[in-house]
KOLZAZA-761791 format. One record per residue: residue number from 0; residue in one letter; x negated, y negated, z of N, C-alpha, C in turn. Coordinates in steps of 0.2 Angstrom, whole numbers. Layout:
<sites>
{site NUM,'a',{X,Y,Z},{X,Y,Z},{X,Y,Z}}
...
</sites>
This chain:
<sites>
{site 0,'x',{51,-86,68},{45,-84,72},{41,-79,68}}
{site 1,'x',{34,-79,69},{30,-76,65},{26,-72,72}}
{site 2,'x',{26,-65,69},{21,-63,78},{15,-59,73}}
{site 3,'x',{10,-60,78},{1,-59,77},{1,-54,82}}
{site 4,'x',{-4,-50,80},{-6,-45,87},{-12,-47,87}}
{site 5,'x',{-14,-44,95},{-19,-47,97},{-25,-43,95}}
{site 6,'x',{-32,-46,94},{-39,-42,91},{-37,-35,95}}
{site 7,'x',{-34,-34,100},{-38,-28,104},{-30,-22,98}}
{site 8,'x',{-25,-28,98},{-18,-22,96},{-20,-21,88}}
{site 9,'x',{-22,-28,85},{-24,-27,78},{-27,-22,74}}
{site 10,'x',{-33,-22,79},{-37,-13,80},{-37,-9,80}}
{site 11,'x',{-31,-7,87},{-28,-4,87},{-24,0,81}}
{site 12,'x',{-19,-5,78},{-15,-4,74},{-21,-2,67}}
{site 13,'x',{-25,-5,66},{-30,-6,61},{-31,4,59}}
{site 14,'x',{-35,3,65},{-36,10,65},{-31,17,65}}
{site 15,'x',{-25,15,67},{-20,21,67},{-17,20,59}}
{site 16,'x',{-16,16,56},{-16,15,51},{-21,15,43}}
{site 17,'x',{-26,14,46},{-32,18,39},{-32,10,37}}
{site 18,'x',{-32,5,40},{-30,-4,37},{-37,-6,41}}
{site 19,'x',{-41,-6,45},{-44,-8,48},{-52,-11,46}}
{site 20,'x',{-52,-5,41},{-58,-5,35},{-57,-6,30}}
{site 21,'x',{-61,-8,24},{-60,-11,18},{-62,-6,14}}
{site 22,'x',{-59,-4,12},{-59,4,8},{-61,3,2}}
{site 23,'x',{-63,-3,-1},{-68,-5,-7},{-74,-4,-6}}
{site 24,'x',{-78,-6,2},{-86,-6,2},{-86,-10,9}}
{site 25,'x',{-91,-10,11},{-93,-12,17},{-90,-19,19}}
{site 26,'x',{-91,-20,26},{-90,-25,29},{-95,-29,32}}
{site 27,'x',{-102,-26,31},{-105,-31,31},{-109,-36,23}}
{site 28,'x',{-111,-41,28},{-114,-47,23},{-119,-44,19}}
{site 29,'x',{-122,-46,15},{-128,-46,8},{-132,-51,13}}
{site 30,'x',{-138,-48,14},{-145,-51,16},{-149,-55,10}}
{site 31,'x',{-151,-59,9},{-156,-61,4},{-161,-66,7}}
{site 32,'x',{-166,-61,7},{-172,-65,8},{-177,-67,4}}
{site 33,'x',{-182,-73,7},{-188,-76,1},{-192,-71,-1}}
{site 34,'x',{-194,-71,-7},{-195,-67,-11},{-203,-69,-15}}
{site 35,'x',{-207,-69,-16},{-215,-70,-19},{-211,-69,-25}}
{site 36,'x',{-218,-74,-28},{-215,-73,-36},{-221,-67,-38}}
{site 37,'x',{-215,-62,-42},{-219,-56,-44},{-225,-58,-48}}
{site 38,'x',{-231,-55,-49},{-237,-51,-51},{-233,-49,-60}}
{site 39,'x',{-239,-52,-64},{-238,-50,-72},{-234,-45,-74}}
{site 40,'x',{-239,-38,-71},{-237,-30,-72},{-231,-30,-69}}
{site 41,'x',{-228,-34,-64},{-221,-33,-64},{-216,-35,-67}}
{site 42,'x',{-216,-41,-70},{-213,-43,-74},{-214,-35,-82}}
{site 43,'x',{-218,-36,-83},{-218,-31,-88},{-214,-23,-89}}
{site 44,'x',{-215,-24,-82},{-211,-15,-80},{-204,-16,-81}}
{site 45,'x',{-202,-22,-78},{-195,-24,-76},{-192,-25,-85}}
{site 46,'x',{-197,-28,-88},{-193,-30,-94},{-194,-24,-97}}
{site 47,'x',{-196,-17,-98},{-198,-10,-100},{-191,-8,-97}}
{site 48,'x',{-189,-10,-90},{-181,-5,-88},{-177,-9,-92}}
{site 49,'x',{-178,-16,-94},{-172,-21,-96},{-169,-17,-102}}
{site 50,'x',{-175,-16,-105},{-174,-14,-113},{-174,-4,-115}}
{site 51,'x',{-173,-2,-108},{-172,4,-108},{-166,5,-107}}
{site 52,'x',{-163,1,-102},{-156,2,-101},{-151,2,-105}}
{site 53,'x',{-153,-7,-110},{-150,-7,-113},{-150,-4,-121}}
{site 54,'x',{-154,1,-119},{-155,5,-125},{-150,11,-121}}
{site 55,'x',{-149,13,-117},{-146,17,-113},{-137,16,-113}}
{site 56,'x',{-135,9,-113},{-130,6,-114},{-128,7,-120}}
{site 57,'x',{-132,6,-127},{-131,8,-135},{-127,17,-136}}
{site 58,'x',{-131,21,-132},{-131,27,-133},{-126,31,-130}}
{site 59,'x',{-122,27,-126},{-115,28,-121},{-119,32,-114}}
{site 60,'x',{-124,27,-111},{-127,33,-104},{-124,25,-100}}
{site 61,'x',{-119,21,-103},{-118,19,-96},{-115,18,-93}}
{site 62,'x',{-113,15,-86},{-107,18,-79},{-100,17,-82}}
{site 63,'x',{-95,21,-80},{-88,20,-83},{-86,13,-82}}
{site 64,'x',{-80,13,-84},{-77,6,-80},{-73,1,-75}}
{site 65,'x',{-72,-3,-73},{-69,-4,-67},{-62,-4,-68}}
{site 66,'x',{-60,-4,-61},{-52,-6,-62},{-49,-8,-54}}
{site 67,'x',{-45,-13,-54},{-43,-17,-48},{-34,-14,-46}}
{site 68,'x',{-34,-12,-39},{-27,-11,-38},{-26,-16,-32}}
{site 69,'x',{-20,-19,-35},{-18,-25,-28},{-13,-20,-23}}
{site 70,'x',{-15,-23,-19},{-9,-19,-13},{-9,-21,-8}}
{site 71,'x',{-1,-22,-1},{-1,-24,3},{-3,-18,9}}
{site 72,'x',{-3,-20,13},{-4,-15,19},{1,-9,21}}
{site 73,'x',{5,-10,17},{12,-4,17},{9,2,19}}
{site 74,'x',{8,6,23},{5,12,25},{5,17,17}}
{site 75,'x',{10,18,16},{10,21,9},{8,18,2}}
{site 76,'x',{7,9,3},{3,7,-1},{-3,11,-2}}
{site 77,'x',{-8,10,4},{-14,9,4},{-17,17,4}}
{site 78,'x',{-9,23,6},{-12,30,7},{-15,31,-3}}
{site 79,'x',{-10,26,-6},{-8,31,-12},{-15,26,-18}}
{site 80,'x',{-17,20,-16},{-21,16,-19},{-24,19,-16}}
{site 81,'x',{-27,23,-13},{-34,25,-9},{-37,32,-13}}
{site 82,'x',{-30,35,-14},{-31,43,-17},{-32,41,-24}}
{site 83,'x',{-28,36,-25},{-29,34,-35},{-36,32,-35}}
{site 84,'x',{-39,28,-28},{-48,25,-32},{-51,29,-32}}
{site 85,'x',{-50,36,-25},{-55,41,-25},{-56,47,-30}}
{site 86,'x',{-50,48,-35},{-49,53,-42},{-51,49,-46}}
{site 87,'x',{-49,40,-49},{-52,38,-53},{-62,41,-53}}
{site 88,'x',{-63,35,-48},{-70,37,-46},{-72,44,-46}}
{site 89,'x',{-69,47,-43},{-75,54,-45},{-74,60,-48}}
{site 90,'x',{-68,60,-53},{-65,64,-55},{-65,61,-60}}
{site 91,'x',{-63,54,-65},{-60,54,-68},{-64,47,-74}}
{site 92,'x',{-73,47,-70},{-75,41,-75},{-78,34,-72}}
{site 93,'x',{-73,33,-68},{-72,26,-66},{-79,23,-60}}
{site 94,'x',{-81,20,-65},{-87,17,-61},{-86,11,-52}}
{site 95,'x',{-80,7,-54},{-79,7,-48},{-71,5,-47}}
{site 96,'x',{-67,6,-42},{-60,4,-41},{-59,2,-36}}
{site 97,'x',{-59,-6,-38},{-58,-10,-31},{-50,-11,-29}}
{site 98,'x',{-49,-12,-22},{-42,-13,-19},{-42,-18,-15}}
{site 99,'x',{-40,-23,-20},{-39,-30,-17},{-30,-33,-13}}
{site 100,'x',{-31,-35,-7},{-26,-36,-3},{-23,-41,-2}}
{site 101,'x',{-16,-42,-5},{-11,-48,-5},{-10,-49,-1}}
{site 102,'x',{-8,-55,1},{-4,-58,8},{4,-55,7}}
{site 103,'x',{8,-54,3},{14,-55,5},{16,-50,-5}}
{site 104,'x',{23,-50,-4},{27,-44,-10},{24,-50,-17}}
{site 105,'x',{28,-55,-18},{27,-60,-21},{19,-59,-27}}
{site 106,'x',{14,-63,-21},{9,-63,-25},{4,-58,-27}}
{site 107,'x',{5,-50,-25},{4,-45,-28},{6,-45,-34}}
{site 108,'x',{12,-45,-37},{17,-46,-41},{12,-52,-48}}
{site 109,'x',{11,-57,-45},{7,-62,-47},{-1,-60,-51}}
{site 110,'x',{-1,-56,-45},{-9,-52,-45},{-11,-49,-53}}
{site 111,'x',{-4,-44,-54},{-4,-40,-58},{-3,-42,-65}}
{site 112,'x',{1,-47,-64},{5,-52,-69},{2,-55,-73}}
{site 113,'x',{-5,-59,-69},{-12,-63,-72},{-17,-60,-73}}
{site 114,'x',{-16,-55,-73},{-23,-47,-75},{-30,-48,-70}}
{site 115,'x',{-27,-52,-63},{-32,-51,-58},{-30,-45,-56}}
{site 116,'x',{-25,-43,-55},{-26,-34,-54},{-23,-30,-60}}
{site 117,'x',{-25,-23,-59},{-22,-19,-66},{-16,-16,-62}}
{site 118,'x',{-14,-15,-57},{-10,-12,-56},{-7,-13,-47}}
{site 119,'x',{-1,-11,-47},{3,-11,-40},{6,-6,-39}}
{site 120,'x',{4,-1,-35},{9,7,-34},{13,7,-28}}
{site 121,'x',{18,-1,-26},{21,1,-22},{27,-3,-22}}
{site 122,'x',{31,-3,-26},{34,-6,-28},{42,-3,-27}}
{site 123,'x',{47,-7,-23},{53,-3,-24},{60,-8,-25}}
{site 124,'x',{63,-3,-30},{68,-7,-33},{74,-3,-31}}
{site 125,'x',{81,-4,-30},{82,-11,-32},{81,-18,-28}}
{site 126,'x',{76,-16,-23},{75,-21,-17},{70,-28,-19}}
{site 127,'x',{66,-26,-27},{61,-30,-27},{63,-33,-33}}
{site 128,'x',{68,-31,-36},{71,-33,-46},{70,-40,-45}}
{site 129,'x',{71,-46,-41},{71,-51,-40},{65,-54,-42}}
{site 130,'x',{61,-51,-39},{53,-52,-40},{48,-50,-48}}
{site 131,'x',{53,-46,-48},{50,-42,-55},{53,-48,-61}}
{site 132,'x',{59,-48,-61},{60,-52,-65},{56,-60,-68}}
{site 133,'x',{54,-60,-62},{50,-67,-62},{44,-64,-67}}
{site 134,'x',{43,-60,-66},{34,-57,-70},{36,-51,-78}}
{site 135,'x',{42,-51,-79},{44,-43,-84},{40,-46,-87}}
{site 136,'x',{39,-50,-90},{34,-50,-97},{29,-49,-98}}
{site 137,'x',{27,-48,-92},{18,-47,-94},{16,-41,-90}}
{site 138,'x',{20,-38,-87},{20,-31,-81},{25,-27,-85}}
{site 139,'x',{22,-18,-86},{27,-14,-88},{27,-10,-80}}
{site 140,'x',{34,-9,-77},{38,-2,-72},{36,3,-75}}
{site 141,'x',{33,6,-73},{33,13,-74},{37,19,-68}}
{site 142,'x',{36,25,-72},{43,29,-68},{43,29,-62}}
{site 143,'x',{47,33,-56},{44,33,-49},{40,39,-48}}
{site 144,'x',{36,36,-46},{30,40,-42},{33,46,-35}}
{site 145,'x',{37,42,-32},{40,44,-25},{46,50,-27}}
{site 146,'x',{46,56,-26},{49,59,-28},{52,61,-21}}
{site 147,'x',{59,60,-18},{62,59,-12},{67,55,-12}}
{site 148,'x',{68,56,-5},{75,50,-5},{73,45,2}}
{site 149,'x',{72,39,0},{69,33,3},{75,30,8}}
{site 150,'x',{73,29,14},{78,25,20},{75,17,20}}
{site 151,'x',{77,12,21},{76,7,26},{82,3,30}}
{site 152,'x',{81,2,36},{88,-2,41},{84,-3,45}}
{site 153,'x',{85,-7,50},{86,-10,57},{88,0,61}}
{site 154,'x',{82,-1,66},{82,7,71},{80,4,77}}
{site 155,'x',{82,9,81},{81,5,87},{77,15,93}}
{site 156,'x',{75,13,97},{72,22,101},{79,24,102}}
{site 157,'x',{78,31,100},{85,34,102},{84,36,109}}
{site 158,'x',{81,32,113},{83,34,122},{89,26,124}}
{site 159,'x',{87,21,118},{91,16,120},{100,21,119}}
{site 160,'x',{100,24,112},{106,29,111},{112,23,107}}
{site 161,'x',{111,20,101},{114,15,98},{114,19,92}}
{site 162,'x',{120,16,88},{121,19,82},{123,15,77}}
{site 163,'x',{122,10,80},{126,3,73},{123,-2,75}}
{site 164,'x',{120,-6,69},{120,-17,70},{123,-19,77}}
{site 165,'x',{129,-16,75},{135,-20,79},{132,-20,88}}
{site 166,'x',{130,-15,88},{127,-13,95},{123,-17,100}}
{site 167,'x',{118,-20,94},{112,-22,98},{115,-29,102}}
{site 168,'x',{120,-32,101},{123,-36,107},{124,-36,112}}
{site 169,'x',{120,-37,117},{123,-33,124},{119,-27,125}}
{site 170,'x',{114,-25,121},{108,-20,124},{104,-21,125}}
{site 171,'x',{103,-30,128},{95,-29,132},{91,-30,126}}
{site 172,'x',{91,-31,119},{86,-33,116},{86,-38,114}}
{site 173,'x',{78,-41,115},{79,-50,115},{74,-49,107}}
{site 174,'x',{71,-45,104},{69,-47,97},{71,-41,92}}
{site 175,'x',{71,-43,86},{71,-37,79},{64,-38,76}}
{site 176,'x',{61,-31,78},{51,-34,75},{53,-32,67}}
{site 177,'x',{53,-37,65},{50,-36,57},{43,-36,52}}
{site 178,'x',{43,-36,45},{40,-35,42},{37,-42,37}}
{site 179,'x',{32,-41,34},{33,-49,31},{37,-53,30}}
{site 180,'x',{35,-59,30},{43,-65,29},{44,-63,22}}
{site 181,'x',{41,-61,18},{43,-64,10},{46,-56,7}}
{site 182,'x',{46,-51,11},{49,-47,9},{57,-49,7}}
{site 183,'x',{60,-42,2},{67,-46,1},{71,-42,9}}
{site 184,'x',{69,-37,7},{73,-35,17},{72,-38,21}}
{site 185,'x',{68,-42,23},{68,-50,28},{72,-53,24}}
{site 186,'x',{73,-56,20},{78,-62,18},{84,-59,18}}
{site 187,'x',{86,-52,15},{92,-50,18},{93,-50,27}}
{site 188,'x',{89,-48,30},{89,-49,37},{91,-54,39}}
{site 189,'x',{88,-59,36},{90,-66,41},{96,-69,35}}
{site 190,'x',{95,-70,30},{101,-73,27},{110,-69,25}}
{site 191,'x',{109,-63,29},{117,-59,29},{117,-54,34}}
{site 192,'x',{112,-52,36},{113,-48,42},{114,-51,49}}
{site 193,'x',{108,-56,49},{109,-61,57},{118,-63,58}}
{site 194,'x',{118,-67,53},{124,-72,52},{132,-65,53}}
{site 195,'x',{129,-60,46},{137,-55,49},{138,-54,56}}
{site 196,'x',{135,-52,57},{135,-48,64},{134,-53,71}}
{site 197,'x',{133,-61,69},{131,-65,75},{127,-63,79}}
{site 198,'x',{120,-60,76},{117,-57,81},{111,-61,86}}
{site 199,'x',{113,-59,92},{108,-64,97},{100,-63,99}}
{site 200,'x',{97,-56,96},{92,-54,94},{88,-59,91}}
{site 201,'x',{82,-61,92},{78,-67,88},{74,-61,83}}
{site 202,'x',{75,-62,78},{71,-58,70},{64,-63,70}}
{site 203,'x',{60,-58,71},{51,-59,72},{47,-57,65}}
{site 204,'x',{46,-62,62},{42,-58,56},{34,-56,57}}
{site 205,'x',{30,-51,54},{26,-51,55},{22,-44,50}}
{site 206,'x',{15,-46,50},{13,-42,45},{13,-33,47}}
{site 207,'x',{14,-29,45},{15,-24,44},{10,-19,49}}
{site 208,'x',{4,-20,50},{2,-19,55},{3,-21,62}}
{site 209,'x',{3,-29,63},{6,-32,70},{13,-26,69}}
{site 210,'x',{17,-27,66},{22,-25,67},{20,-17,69}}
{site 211,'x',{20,-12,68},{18,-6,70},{13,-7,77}}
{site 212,'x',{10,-10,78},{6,-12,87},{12,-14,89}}
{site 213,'x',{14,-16,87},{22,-20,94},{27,-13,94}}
{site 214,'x',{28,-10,89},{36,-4,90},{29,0,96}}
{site 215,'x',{23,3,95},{20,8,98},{20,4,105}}
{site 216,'x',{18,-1,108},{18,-5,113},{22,-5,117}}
{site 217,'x',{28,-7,112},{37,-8,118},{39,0,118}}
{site 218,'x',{37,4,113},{40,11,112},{36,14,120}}
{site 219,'x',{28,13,121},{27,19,127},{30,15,134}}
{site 220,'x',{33,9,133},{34,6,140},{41,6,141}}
{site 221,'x',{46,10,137},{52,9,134},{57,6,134}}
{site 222,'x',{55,-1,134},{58,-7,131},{64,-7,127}}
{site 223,'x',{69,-8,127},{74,-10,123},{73,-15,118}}
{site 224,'x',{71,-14,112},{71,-18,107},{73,-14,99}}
{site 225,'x',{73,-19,94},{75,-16,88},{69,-17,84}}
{site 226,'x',{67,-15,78},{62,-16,73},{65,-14,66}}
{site 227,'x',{61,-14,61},{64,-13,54},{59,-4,53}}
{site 228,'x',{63,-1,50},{59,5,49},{60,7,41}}
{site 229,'x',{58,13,39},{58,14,34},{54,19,32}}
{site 230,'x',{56,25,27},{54,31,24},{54,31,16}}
{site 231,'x',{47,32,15},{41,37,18},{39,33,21}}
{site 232,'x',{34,37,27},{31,33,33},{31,38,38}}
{site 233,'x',{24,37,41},{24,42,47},{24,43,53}}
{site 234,'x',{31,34,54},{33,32,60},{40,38,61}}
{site 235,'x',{42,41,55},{46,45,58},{45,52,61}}
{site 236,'x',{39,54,60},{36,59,62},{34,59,71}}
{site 237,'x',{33,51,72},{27,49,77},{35,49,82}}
{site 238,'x',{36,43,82},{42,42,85},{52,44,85}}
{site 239,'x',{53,43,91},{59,48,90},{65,41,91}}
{site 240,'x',{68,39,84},{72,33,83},{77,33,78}}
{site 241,'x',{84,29,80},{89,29,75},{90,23,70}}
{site 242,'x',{90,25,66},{93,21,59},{99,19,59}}
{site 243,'x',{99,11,60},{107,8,63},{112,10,59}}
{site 244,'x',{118,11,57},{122,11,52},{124,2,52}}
{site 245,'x',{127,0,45},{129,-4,45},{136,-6,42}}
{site 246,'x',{141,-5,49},{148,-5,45},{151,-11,40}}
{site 247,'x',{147,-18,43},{149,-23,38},{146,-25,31}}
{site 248,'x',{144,-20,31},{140,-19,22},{136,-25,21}}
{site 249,'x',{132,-28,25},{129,-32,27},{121,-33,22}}
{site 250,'x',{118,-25,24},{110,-25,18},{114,-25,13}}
{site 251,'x',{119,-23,9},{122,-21,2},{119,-15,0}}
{site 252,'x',{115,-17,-6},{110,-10,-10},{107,-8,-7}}
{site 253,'x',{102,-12,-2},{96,-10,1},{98,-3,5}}
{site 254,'x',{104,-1,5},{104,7,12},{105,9,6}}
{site 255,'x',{105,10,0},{108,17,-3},{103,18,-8}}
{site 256,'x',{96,20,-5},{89,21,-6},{84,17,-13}}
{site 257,'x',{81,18,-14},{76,13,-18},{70,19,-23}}
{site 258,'x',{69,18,-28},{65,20,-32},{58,17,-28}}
{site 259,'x',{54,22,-31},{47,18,-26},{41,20,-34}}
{site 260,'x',{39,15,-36},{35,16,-42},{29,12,-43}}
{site 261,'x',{27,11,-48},{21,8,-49},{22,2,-55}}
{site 262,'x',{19,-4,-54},{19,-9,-61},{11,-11,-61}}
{site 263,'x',{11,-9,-71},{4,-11,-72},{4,-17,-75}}
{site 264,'x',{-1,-19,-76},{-2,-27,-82},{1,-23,-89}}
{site 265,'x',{3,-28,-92},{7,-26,-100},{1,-23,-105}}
{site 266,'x',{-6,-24,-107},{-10,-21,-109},{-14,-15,-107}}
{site 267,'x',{-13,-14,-101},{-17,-7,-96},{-16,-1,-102}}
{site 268,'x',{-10,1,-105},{-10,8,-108},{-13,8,-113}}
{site 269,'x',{-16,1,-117},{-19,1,-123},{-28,0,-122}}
{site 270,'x',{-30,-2,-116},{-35,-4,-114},{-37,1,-109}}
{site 271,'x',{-34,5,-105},{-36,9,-101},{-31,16,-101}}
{site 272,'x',{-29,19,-104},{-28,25,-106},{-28,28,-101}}
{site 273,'x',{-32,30,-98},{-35,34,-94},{-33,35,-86}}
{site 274,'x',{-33,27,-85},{-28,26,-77},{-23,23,-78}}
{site 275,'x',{-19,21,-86},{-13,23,-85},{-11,30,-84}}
{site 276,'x',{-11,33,-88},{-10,41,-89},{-11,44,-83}}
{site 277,'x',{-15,42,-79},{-15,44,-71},{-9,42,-68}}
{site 278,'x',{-9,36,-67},{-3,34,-64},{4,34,-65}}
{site 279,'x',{4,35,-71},{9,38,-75},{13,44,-73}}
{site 280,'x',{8,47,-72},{10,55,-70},{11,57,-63}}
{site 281,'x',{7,52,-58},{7,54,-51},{12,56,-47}}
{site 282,'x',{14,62,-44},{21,62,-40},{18,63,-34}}
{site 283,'x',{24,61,-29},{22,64,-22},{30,64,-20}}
{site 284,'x',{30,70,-15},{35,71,-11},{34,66,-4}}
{site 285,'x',{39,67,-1},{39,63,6},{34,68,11}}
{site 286,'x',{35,73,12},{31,79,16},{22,77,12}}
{site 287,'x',{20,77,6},{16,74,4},{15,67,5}}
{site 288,'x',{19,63,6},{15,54,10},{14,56,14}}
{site 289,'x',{20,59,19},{16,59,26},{8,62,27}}
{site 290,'x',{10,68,25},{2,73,28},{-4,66,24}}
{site 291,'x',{-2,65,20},{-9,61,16},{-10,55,18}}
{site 292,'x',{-2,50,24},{-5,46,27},{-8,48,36}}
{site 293,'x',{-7,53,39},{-8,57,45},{-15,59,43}}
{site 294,'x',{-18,61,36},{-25,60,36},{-29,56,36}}
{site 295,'x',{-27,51,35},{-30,44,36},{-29,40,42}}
{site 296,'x',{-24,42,43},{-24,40,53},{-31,42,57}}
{site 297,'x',{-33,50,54},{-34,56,56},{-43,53,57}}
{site 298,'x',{-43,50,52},{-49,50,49},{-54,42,50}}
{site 299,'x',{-47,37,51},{-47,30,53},{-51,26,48}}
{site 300,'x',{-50,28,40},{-55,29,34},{-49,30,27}}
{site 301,'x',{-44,25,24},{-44,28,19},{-45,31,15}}
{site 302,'x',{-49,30,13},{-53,35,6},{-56,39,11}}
{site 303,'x',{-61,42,16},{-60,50,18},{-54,51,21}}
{site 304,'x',{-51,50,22},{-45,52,23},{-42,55,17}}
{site 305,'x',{-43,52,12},{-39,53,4},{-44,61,2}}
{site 306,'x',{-49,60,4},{-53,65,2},{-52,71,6}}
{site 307,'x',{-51,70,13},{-49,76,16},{-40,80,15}}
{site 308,'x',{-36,75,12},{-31,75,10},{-30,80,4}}
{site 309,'x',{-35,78,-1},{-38,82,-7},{-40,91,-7}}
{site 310,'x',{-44,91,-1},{-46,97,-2},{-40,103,-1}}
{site 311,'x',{-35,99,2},{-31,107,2},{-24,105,-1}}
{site 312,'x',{-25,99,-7},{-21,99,-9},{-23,100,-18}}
{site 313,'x',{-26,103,-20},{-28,101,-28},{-24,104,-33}}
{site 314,'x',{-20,107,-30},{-15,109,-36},{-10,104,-38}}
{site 315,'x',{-9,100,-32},{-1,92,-32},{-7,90,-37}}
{site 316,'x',{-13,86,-38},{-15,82,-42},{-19,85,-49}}
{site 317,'x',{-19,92,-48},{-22,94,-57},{-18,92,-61}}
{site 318,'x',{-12,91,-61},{-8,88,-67},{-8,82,-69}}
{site 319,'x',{-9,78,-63},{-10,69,-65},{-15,71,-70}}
{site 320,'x',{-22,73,-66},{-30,73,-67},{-30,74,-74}}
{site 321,'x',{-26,81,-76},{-29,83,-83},{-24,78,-90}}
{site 322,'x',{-19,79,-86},{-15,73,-92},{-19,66,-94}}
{site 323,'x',{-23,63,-87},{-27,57,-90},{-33,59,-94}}
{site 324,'x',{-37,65,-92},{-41,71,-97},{-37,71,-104}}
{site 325,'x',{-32,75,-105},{-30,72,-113},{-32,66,-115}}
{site 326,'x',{-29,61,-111},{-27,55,-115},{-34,52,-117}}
{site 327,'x',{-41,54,-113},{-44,52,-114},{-48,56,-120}}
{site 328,'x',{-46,61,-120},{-49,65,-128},{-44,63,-133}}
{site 329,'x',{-38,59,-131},{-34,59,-138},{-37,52,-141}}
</sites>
């Protein structure tokens, strides 16, 4: 079962989570109307800018250059691809940083792999080695970005008051709201979790947004149900919920935390220097994703969010900033 929210929840969810907007550039259309065929003297001017420009282009007055980051709607995807397009762009050169958005873990992975994206900064292992190994050879890991200690399980509201898998039989919960199907913690879920544990809970996949409209929804009406949760994230801040234990060692690797990093295309460090060596160096704490996705909630924007995040944080990121700075004088 795959669950959608509805326009009005998607919206909602949209907007609480800084996904809502297209944080490359607008959402509306390009207009293009008929046009007269220009007058001599205009042609003439036009070919005066052609040939200034590209005398301008000769002499290095022209705009930096582009760079693509693929990413899913992972609230901490999108906080951290938003802060990287906004220091590329105006700190660091980059004429434009697009953020192009995957349906699923998978084809981002793909994204990167076939240099339709330069880079993916949301990557965790060892939850996602599976997938990496399908792409090592054309994609380099780079170190963790996330400096912290990462959760993910099956939670449930602590008014339900459960403390283990084993529990959810007999509590009144008729779904486990999850996350994309192609995650590997879904496949873990339905391929060793459902089955250890016989559990009678229907596991709901859905995208990451749907999913956060549905916990907030059954959360204010206090419904007994479970969902997949996971740190960083600024569901633990928002909501008050337990992270199941699992005595049948049922996730395996997946509870005893995950590196959270970035993978670029195999050529990036030799062709762009500059937004490797950024992302190279970028750290953040868990106290730092949250505030910087809390401003983007804040802001229902995220690149102004990213920007308002920045202003009182500029010490965390002079270190990325200046080391890409070297790299680019070296």
């Amino acid at each position: 079962m795959t669950l959608q929210a509805s326009e009005g929840e998607a919206a909602e969810a949209g907007d609480r989570n800084g996904v809502g907007c297209h944080p490359s550039g607008t959402n509306d259309p390009t207009k293009i109307g008929m046009l007269a065929p220009p007058p001599l003297s205009l042609l003439r001017f036009l070919l005066a800018v052609l040939i200034t420009g590209a005398l301008a282009v000769g002499c290095g007055f022209a705009g930096g250059p582009d760079l693509t980051l693929g990413y899913l709607e992972w609230d901490e995807n999108v906080a951290v691809s938003s802060l990287t397009k906004v220091l590329l762009q105006e700190e660091l050169g980059y004429e434009k940083v697009e953020l192009k958005l995957a349906d699923d873990v998978g084809p981002v992975y793909e994204m990167v792999a076939s240099e339709e994206a330069d880079a993916f900064q949301d990557t965790w292992m060892p939850n996602q080695e599976e997938i990496l190994r399908t792409v090592e050879d054309d994609v380099e890991l780079l170190d963790p970005w996330f400096k912290g200690n990462t959760r993910t399980s099956i939670a449930t509201p602590s008014y339900m008051g459960l403390e283990s898998i084993s529990d959810l039989n007999g509590a009144g919960v008729e779904h486990i709201i999850g996350i994309e199907p192609g995650s590997p913690f879904m496949d873990k879920l339905s391929g060793s979790v459902v089955p250890k544990y016989d559990l009678e809970p229907q596991l709901v996949a859905a995208d990451t947004p749907a999913m956060l409209a549905e916990v907030r929804k059954r959360y204010r009406t206090k419904e007994n149900f479970a969902f997949v949760a996971w740190s960083p994230h600024w569901m633990n801040e928002v909501y008050d919920f337990d992270y199941l234990e699992d005595p049948k060692g049922a996730l395996g690797e997946l509870t005893e935390g995950s590196d959270v990093s970035t993978i670029v295309r195999e050529s990036l460090a030799e062709e762009e220097p500059i937004a490797y060596t950024f992302m190279d160096h970028l750290e953040l704490t868990e106290e730092q994703v949250n505030a910087l996705e809390n401003e983007i909630n804040e802001a229902k924007d995220p690149v102004e969010g990213a920007r308002t995040w920045l202003r009182g944080n500029r010490g965390v990121v002079e270190p990325w900033v200046e080391a890409a700075k070297n790299a680019e004088e070296g």
